[in-house]
MARPABA-889247 format. One record per residue: residue in one letter; z, x, y negated of N, C-alpha, C, CB in turn. Coordinates in nm, 4 decimals, decimal comma. Glycine has a CB too. Example, Ala and Ser with C-alpha at 12.3 -4.5 7.8 and 13.67 -1.06 7.14 Angstrom:
! residues 2
(bavo 'A' (0,7800 1,3190 0,5690) (0,7800 1,2300 0,4500) (0,7800 1,3200 0,3300) (0,9046 1,1308 0,4473))
(bavo 'S' (0,7080 1,2850 0,2250) (0,7140 1,3670 0,1060) (0,7870 1,2900 -0,0030) (0,5725 1,4084 0,0598))
END
This chain:
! residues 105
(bavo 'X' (-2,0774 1,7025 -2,2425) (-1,9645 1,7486 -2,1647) (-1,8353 1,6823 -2,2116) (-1,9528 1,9001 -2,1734))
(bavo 'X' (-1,8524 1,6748 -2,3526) (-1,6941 1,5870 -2,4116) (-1,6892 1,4502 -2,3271) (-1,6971 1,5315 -2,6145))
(bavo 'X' (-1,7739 1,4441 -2,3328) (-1,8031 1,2525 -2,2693) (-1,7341 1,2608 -2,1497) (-1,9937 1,1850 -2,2223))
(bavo 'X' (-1,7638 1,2839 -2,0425) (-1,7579 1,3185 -1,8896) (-1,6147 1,3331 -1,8820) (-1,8435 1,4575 -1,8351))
(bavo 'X' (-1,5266 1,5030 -1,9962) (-1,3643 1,4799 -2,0112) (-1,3068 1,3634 -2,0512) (-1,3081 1,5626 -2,1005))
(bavo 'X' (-1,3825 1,2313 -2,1508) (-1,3159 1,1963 -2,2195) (-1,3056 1,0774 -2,0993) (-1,3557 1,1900 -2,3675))
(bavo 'X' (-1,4114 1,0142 -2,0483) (-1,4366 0,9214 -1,9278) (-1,3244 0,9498 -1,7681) (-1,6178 0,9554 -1,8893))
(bavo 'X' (-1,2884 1,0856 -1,7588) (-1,2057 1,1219 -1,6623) (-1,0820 1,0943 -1,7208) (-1,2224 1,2552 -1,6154))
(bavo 'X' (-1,0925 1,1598 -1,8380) (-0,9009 1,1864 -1,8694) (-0,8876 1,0189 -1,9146) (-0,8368 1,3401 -2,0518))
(bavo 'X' (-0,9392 0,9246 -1,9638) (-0,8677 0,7868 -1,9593) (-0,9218 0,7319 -1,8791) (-0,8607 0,7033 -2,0663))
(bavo 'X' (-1,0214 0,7215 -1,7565) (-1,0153 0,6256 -1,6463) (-0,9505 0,6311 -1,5279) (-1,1165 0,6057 -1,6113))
(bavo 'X' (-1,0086 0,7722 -1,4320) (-0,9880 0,8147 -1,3184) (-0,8352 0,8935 -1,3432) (-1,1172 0,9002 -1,2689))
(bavo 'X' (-0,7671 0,9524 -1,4015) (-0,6530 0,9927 -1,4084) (-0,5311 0,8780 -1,4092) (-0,6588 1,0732 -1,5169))
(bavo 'X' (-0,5128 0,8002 -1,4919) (-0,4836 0,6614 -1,4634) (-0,4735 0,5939 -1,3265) (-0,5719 0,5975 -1,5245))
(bavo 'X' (-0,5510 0,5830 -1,2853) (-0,6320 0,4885 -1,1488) (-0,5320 0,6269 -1,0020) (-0,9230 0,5089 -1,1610))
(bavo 'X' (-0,5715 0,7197 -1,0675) (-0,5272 0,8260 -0,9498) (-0,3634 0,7953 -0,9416) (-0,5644 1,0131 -0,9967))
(bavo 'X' (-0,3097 0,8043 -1,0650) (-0,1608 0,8349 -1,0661) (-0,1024 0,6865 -1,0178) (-0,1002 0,8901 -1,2319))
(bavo 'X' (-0,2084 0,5893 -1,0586) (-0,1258 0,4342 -0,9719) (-0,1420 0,4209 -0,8240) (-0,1972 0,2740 -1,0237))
(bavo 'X' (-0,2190 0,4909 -0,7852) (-0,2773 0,4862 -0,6709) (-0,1879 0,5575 -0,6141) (-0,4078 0,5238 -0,6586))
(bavo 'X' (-0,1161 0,6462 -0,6487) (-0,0120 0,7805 -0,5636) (0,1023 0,7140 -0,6118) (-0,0194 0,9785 -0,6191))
(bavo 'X' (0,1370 0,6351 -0,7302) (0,2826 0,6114 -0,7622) (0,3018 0,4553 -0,6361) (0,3085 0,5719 -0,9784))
(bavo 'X' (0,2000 0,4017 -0,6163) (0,2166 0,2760 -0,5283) (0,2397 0,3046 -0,4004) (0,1052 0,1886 -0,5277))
(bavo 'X' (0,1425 0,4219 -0,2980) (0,1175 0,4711 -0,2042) (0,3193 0,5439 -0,1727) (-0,0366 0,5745 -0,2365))
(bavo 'X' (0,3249 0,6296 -0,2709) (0,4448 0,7078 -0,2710) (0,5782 0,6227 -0,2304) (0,4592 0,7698 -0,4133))
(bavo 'X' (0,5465 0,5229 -0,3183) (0,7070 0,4273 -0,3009) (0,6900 0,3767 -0,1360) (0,7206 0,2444 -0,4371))
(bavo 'X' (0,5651 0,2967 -0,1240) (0,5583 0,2774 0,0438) (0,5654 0,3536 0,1069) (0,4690 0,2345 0,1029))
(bavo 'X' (0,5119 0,4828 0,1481) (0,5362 0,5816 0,2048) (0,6862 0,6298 0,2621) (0,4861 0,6531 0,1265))
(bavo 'X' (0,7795 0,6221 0,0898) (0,8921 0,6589 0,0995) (1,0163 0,5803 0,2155) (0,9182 0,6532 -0,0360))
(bavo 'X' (0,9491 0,4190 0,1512) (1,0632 0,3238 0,2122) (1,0114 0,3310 0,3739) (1,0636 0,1399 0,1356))
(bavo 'X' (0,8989 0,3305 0,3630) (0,8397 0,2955 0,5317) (0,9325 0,4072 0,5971) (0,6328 0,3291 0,5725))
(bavo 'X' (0,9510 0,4933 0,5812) (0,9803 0,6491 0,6136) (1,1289 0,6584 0,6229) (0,9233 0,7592 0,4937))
(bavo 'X' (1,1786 0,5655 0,5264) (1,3034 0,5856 0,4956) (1,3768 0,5236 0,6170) (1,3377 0,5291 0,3588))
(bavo 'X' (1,3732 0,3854 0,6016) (1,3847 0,2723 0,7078) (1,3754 0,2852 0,8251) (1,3109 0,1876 0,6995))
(bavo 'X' (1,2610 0,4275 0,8996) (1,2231 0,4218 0,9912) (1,3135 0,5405 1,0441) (1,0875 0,4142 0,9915))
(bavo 'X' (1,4044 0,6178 0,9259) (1,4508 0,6947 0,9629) (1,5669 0,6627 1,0376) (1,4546 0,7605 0,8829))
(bavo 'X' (1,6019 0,5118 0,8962) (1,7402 0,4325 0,9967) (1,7598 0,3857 1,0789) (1,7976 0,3580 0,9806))
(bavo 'X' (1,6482 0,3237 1,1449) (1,6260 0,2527 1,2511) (1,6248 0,3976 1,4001) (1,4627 0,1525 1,2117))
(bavo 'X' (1,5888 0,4752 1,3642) (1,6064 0,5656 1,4366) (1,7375 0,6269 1,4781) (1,5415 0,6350 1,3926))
(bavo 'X' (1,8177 0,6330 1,3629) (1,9714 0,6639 1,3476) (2,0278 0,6028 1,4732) (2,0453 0,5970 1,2060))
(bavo 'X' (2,0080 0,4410 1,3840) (2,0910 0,3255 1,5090) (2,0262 0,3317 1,6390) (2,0812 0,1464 1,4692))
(bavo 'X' (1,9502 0,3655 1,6525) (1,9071 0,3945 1,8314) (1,9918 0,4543 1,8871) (1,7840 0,4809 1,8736))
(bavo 'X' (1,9770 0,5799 1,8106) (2,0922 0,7367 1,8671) (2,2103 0,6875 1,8249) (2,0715 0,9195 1,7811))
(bavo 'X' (2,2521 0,6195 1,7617) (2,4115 0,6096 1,7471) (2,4732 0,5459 1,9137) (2,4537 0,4785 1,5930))
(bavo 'X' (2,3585 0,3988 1,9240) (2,3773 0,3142 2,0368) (2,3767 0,3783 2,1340) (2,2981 0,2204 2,0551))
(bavo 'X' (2,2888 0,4878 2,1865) (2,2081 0,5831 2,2882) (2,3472 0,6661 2,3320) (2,0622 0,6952 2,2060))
(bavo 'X' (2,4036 0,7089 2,2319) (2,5336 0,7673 2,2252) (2,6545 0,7127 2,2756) (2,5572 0,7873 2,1116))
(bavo 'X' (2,6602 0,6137 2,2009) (2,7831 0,4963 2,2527) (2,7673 0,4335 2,4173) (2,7678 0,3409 2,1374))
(bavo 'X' (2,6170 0,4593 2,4625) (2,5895 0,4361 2,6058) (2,6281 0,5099 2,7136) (2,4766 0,4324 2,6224))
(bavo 'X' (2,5556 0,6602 2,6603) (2,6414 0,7669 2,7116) (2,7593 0,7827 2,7513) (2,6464 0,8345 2,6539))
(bavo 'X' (2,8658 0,7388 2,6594) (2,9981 0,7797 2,6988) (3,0798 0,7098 2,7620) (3,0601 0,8108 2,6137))
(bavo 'X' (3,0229 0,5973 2,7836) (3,0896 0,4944 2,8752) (3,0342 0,4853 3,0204) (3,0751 0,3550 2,8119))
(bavo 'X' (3,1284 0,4349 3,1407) (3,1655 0,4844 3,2100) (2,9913 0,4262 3,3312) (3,3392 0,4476 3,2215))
(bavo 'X' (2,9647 0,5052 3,4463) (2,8159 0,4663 3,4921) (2,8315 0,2773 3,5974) (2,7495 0,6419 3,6287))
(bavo 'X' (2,9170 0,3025 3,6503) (2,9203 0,1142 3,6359) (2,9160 0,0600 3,5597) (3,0037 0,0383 3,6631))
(bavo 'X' (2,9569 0,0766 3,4030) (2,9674 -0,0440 3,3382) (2,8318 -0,0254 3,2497) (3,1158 -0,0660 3,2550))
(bavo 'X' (2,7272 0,0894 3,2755) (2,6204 0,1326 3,2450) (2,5094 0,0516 3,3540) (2,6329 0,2886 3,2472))
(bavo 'X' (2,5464 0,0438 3,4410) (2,4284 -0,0419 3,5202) (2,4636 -0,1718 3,5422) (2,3913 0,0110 3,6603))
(bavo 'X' (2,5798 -0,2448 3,5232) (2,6009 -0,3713 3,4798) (2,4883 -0,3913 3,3497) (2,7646 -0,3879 3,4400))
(bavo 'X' (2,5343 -0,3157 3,2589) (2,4664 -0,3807 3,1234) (2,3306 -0,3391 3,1186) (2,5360 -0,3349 2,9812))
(bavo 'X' (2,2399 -0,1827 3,2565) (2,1097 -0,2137 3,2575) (2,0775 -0,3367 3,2869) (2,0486 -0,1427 3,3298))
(bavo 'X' (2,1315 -0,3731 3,3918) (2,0949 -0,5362 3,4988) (2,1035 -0,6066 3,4395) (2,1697 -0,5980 3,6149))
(bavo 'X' (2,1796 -0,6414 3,3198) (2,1463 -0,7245 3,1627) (2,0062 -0,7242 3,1240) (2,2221 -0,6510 3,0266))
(bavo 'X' (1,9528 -0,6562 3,1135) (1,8773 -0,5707 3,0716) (1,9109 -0,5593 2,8639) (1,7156 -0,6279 3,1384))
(bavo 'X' (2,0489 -0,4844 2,8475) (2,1313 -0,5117 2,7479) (2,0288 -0,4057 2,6653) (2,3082 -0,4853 2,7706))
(bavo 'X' (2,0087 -0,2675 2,7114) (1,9416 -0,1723 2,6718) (1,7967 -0,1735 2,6158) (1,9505 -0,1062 2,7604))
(bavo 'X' (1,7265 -0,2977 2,7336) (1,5680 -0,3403 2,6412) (1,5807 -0,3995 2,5471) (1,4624 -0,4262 2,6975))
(bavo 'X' (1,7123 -0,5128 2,5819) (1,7235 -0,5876 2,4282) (1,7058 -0,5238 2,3016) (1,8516 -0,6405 2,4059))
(bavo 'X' (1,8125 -0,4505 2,3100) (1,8605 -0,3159 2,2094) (1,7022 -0,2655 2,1072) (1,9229 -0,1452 2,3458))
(bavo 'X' (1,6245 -0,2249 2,2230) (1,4952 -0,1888 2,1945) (1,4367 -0,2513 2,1333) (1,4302 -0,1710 2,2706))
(bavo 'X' (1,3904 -0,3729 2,1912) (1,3578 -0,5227 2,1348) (1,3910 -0,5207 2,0113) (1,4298 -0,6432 2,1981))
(bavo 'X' (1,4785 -0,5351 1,9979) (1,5523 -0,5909 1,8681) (1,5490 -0,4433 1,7590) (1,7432 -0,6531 1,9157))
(bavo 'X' (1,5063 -0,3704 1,7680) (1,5174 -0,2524 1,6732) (1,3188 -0,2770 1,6648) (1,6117 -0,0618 1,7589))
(bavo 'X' (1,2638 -0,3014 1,7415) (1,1045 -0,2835 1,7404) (1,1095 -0,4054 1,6470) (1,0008 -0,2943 1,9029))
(bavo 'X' (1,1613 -0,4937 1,6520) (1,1414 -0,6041 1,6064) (1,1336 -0,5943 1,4353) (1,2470 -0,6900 1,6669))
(bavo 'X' (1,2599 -0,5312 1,4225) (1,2696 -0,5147 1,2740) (1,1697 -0,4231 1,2138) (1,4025 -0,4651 1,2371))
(bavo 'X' (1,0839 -0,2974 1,2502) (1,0257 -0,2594 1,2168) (0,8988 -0,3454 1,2167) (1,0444 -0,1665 1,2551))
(bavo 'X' (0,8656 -0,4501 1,2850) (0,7055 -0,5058 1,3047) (0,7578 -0,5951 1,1690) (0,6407 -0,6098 1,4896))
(bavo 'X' (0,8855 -0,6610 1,1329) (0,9187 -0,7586 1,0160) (0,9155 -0,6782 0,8625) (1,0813 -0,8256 1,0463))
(bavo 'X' (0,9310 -0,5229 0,8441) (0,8975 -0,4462 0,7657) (0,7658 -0,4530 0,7643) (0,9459 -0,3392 0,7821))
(bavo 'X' (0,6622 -0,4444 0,8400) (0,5325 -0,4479 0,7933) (0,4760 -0,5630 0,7757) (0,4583 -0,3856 0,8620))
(bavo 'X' (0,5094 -0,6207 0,8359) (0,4347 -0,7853 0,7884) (0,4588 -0,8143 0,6723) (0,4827 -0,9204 0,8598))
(bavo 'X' (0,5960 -0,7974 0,6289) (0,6146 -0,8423 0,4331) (0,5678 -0,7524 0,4101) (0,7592 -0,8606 0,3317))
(bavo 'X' (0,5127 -0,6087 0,4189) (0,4723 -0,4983 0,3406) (0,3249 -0,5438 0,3321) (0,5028 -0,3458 0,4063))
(bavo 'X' (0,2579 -0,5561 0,4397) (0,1290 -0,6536 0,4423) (0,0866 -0,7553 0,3748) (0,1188 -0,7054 0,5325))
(bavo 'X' (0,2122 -0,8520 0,3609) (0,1889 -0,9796 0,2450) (0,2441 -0,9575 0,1439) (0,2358 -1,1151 0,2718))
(bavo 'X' (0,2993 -0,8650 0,1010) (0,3096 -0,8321 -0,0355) (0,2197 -0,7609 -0,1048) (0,4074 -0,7762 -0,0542))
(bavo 'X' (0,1405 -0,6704 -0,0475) (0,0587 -0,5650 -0,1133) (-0,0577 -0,6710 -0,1019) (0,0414 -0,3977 -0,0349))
(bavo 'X' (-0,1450 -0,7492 0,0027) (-0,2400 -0,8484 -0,0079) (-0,2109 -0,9624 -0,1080) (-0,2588 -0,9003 0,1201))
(bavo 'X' (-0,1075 -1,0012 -0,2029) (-0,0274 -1,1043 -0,3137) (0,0289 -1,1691 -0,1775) (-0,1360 -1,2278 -0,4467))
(bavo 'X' (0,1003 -1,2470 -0,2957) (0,2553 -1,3371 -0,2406) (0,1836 -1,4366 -0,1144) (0,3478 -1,4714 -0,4051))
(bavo 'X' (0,2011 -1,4914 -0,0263) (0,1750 -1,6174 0,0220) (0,2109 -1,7053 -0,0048) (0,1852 -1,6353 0,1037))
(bavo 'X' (0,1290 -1,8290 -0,0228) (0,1630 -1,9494 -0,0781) (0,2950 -2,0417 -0,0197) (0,0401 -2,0220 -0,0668))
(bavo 'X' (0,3080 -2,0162 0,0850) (0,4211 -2,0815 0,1544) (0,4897 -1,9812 0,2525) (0,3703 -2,2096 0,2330))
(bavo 'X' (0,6245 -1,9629 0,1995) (0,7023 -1,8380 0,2708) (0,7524 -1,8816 0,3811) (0,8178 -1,7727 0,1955))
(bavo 'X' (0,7618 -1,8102 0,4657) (0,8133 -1,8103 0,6188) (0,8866 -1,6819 0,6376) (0,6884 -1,8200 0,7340))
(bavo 'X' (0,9744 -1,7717 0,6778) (1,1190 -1,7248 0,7182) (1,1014 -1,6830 0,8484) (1,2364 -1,8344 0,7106))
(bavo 'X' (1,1553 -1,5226 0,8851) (1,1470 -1,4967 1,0238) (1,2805 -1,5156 1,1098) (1,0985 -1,3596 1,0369))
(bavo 'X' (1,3603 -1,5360 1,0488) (1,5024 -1,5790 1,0835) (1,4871 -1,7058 1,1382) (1,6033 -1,5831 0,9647))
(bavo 'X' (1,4721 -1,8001 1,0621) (1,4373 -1,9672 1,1037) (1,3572 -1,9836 1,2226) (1,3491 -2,0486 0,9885))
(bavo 'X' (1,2689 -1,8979 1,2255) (1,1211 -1,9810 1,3064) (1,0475 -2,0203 1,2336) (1,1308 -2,1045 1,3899))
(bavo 'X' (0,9136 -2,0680 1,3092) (0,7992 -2,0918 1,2614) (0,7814 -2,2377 1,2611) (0,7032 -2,0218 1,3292))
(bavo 'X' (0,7612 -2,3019 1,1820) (0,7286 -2,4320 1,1800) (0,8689 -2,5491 1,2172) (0,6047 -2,4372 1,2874))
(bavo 'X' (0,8547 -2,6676 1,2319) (0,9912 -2,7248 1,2377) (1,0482 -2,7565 1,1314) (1,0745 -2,6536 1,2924))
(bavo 'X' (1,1852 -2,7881 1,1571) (1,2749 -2,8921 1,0119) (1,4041 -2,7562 1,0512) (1,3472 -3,1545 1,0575))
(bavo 'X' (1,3818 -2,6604 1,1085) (1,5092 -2,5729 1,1235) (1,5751 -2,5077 0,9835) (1,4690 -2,4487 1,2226))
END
């Protein structure tokens, strides 16, 4: 029976607490980030609201509002992809999502 405590309390206790201290921090930021990104929706959503309904369907017919969307989805899909290639190790050759893909940019 000593064996079995002694095999738990220095392997699997260890292994558990890295496993929740790694999980926890991602969890946190994913969560966190997603909270902000949510913020700036409703801040924008807000700032849409109060302005006046012509100059609201001018900038649908933009389609200023999908952009908006776009561009907030966007940043969350660029949070997981480095969260993806970081937790799988580094990639050998970094790519820039700002730049583009491939090219002398």
């Amino acid at each position: 029976m000593g064996y079995i405590l002694t095999f738990i309390v220095t392997t699997i206790v260890p292994l558990a607490w890295l496993l929740l201290r790694g999980l926890g921090a991602g969890v946190v930021t994913y969560f966190g980030l997603d909270l902000l990104i949510d913020y700036l929706g409703d801040q924008i959503q807000a700032n849409f609201d109060g302005m006046p309904v012509a100059m609201f369907q001018m900038l649908s017919l933009m389609g200023i509002p999908k952009a908006i969307n776009i561009a907030l989805s966007f940043i969350t899909v660029i949070m997981v992809v480095k969260g993806i290639t970081y937790f799988n190790g580094r990639p050998k050759q970094s790519v820039s999502f700002w730049k583009g893909f491939g090219g002398t940019s």
